[in-house]
N, C-alpha and C positions, 0 to 999 in steps of 0.2 A: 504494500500500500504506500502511498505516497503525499505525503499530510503537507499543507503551505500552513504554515505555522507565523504567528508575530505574538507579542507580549508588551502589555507596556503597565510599566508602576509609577506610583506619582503620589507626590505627600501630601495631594490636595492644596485648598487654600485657606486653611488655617493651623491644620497640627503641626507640630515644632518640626517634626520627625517620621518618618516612615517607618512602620511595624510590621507592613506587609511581606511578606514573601513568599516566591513561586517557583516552580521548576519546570523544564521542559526537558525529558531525556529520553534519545530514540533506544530503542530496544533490542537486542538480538531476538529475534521472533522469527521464524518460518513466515514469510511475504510481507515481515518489516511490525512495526508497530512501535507508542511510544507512551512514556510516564508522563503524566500533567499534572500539578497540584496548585493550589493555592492556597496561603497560611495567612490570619489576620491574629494577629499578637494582641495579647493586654494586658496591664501588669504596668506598678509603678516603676521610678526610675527606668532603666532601660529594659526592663523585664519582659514586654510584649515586643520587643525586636529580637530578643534572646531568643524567646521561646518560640515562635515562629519559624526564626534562620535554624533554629537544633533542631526542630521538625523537621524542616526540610531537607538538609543535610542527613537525618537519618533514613526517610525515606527512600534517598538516591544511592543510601550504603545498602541498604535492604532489600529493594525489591530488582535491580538486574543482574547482580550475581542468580539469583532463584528461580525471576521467572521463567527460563525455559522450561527446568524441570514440574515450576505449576503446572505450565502449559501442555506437558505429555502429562501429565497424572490428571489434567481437567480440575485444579484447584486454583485458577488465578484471582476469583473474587476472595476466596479462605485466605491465599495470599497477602493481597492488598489487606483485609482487616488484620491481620498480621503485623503488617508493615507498619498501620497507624499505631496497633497497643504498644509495639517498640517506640514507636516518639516517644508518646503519650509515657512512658518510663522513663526516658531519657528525659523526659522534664520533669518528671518526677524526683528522679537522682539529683536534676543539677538543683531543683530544691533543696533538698535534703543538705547538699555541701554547701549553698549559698543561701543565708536565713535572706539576706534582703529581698533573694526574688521568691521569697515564698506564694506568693502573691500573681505569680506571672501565669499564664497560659494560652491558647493560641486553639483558632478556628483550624479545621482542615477539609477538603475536597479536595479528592486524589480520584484522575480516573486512568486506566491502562486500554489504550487501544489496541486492539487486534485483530487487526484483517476489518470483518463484521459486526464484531461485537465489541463493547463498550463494557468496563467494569469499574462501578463507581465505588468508592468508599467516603462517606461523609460524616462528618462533625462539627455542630456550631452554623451559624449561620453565612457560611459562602456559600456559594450557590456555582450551579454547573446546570445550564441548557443547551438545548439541541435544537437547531433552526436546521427545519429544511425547505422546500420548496412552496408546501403546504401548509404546512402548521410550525408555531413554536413552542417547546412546554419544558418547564422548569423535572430537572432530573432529581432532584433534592428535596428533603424537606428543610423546614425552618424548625433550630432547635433553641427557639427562644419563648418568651411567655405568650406572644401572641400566636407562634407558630404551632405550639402546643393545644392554645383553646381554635385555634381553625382545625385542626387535624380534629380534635375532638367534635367538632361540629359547633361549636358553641361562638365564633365569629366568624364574620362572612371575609372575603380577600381585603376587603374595601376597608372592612375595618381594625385589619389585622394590620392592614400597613399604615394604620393611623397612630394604633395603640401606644401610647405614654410611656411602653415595657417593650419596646420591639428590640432593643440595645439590652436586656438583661438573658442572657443564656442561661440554658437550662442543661447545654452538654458543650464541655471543652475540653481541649488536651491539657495537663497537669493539675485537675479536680480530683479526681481518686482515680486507684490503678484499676478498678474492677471496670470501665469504660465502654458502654456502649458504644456501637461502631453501627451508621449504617450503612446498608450495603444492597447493591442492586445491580443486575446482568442486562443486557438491553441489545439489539440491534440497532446499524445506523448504516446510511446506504452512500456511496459515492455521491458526492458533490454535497450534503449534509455540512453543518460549518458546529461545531463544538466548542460553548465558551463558558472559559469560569473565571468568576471575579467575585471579588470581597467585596462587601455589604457599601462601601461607600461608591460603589457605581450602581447597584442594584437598589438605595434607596432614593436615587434619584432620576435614575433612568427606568424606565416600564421597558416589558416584555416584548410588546407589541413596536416600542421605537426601535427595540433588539433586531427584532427581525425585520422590518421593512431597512435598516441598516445594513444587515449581514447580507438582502438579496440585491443591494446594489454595488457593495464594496468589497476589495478584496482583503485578507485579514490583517495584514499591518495598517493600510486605510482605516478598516472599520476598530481598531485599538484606538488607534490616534482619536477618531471621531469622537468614539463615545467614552474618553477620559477628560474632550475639553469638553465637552456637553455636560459629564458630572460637574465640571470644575465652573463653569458656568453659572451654572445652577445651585452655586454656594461652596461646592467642593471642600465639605465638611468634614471629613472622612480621610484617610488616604483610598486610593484607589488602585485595583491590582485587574487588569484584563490579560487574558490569555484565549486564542482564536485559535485554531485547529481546521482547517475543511479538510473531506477529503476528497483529493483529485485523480479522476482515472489516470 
């Protein structure tokens, strides 16, 4: 397979600092394939860049030494949650040595392409969608308070991204070692465009601007776009996009 790839991170226009971080790593896979993630840090002092960049560093120790052998045994999504409980330790530990970032811990949305299929692993509130020709829909859920009472049924989309609590998590990496992980297998077809970004492009940019963006631009264009458009529009947040299509 053969993926056009861009990424773009940006501190926004207000936070001091960038907390975000992301990975892009191609894969040794039979017909190609690659690691994607996105990490949104929190934590006082510098603890939400710590714990974010030790995330993602460990997942790029983790998962391509392994995944061929996932890929003959049919365990690459077991994998991936794998990969995240090892962060999710590794910030545990660096807790444990360092009292000041007791404190610190970090979103994650990791997905591993291969060939056809898509394998998500998620944590926290970054998000990972899939634009294709026809439709666009979010791959993730929201594990925040609002994202909790929608799933439950008890608010509607409209007011779940209004709520007063949409910033307080309900799952992150370095909260306890026992760590739900979720996780999800999916198909996606050539020319399909795959993007994950941290909550400060996704609370100011819609779905729907997503895709009418991703069907006219190609993916370093549609990064650029929709990071001045967050930043535009208050650029509150840092902001982390990463664009994936795949092209025959």
């Amino acid at each position: 397979m053969r993926l056009v790839y861009s990424e773009r991170t940006d501190p926004g226009r207000v936070r001091p600092s960038n907390q975000d971080a992301y990975l892009f790593e191609p894969l040794s896979l039979p017909g190609g394939g690659a690691l994607l993630a996105v990490a949104d840090g929190m934590g006082g002092y510098d603890g939400g860049e710590i714990a974010s960049q030790l995330a993602i560093q460990t997942l790029r120790a983790y998962v391509p030494p392994r995944v061929e052998t996932w890929a003959r045994e049919g365990t690459v999504g077991e994998g991936l949650v794998e990969a995240i409980h090892e962060a999710n330790q590794a910030i545990l530990d660096e807790q444990m040595a360092h009292r000041e970032l007791a404190h610190m811990g970090t979103t994650m949305t990791a997905v591993i392409a291969m060939g056809p299929r898509l394998f998500v692993g998620h944590v926290g509130d970054s998000k990972a969608f899939l634009v294709g020709p026809a439709e666009a829909r979010q791959l993730t859920s929201d594990h925040n308070v609002p994202g909790e009472l929608l799933q439950s049924g008890h608010l509607t989309e409209e007011q779940a991204a209004l709520h007063p609590q949409r910033h307080v998590l309900t799952r992150a990496l370095g909260v306890r070692p026992d760590l739900p992980v979720e996780q999800r297998e999916l198909e996606w077809s050539v020319g399909d465009l795959l993007l994950l970004c941290t909550d400060g492009l996704s609370n100011l940019v819609s779905l729907e601007e997503i895709r009418e963006a991703a069907l006219r631009l190609e993916p370093q264009a549609l990064a650029d776009w929709l990071v001045n458009l967050a930043n535009s529009r208050g650029g509150y947040d840092n902001i982390t996009v990463l664009a994936a299509r795949w092209e025959g």
